[in-house]
C-alpha positions as CSV (number, residue, x, y, z in Angstrom):
1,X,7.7,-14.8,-0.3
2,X,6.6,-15.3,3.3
3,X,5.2,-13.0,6.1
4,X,5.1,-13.7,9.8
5,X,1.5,-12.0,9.4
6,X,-0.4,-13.2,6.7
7,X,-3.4,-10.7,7.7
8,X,-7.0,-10.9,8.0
9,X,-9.8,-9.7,6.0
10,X,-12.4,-7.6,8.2
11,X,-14.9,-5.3,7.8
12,X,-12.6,-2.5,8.0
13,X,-10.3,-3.4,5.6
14,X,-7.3,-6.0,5.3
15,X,-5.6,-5.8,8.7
16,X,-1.7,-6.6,9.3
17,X,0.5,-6.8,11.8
18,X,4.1,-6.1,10.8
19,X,7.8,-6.4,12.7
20,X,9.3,-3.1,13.8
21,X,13.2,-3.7,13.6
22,X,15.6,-1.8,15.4
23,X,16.9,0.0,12.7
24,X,13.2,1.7,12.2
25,X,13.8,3.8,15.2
26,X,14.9,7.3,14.6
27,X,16.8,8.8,17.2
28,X,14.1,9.6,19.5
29,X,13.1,6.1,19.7
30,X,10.4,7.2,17.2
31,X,9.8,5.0,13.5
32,X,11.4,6.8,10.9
33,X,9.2,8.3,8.4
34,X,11.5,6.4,5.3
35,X,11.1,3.7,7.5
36,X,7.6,3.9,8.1
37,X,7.2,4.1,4.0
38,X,8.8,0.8,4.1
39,X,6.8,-0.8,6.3
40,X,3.4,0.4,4.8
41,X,5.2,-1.5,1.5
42,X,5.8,-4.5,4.0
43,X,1.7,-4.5,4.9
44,X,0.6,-4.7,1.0
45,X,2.9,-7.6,0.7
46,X,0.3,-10.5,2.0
47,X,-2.5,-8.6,1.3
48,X,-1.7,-8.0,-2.9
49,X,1.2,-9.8,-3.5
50,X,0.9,-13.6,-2.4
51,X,-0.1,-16.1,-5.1
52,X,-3.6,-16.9,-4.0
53,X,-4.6,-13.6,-4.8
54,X,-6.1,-12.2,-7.5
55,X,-3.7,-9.5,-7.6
56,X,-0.4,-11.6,-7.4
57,X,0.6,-10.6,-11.1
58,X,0.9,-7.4,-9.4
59,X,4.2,-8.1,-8.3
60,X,5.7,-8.2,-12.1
61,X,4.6,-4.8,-12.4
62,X,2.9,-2.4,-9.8
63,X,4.2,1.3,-9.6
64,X,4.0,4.0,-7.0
65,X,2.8,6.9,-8.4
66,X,1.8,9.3,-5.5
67,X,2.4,8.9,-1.8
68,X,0.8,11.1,1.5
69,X,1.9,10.1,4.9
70,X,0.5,12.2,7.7
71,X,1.3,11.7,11.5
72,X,-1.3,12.5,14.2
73,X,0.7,11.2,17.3
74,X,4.2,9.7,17.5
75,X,4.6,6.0,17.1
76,X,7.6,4.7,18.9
77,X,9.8,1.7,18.0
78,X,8.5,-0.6,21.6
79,X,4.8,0.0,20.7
80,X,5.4,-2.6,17.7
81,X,4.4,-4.8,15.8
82,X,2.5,-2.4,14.2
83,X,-1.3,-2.5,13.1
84,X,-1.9,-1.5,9.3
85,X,-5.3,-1.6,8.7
86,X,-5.8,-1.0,4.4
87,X,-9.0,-0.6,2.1
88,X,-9.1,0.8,-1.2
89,X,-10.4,4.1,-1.7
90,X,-10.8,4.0,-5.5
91,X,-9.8,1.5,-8.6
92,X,-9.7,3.0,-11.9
93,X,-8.7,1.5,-15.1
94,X,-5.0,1.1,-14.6
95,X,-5.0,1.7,-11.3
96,X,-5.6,2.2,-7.5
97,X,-5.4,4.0,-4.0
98,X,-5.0,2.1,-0.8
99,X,-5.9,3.9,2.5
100,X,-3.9,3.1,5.5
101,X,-4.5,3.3,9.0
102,X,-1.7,2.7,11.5
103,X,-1.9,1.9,15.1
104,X,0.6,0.4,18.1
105,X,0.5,-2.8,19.2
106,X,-2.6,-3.3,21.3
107,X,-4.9,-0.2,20.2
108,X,-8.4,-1.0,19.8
109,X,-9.6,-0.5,16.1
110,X,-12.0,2.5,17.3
111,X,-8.6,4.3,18.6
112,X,-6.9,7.3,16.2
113,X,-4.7,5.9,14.1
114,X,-0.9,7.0,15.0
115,X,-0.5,7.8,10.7
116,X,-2.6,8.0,8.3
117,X,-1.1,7.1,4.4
118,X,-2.6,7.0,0.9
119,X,-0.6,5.3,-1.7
120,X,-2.3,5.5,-5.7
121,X,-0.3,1.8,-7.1
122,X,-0.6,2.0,-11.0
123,X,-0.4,-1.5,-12.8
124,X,2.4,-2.0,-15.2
125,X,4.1,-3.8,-17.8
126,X,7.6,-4.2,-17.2
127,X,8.5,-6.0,-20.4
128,X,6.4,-3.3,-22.4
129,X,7.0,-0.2,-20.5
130,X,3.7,1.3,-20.4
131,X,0.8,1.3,-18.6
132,X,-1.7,-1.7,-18.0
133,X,-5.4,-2.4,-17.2
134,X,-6.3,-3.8,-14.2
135,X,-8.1,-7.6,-15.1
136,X,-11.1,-8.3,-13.7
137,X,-10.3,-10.2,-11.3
138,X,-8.1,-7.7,-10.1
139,X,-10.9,-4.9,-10.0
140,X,-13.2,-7.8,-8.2
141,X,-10.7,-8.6,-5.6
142,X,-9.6,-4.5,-5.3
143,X,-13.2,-3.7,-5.1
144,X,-14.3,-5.9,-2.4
145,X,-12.1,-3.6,0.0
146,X,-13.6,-0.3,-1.1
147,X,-15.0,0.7,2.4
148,X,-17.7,3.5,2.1
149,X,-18.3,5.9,4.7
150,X,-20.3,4.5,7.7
151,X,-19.6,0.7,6.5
């Protein structure tokens, strides 16, 4: 699995720049909000999922289990690639909420983010059906983006 934005670690979180394709565009030339769902998805991809990281067995078994998406200012389809900045709000036991931030191409960091998002991703075991606690390394790696209020 490739990206053509591997992302960067930063102080803010684990920032990403992802592709916004024609057929994200709604008819007002704005992302479409099941679109925009996808391409939060698309942002976690480098930043969980690639096998350096300690959260790669993730991808056998990571579940959605609540999503919020607010807008605070339309995003259009020519103000892409996107900026998805993410830190983790929380880790629990079996699982975990990302915080996004979302911005057009070019926006300083400081600027309001375009959309706001939450997603709480659940570990699971496919083969098993149920449930399953994060490893350590997992919490470690998860943990290290927790970004507290005036960090």
């Amino acid at each position: 699995m490739s990206f053509e934005d591997e992302g960067t670690a930063t102080a803010n979180g684990y920032v990403v720049k992802v592709p916004v394709r024609w057929s994200d565009m709604d008819v007002f030339a704005h992302i479409n909000h099941a679109r925009m769902v996808t391409l939060l998805e698309e942002a976690r991809i480098p930043w969980l999922f690639y096998d350096e990281r300690p959260t790669a067995d993730l991808r056998r078994g990571c579940v959605v289990a609540d999503l919020h998406v607010k807008y605070q200012s339309q995003l259009r389809h020519d103000e892409g690639p996107i900026v998805v900045t993410m830190r983790v709000e929380k880790v629990r036991a079996v699982d975990f909420t990302v915080a996004y931030e979302v911005r057009p191409h070019g926006a300083s960091p400081t600027d309001k983010p375009a959309v706001i998002a939450s997603t709480q991703l659940v570990a699971f075991d496919v083969d098993g059906q149920r449930l399953r606690r994060l490893t350590p390394a997992e919490r470690e790696y998860l943990e290290s983006f927790v970004v507290t209020a005036g960090s």
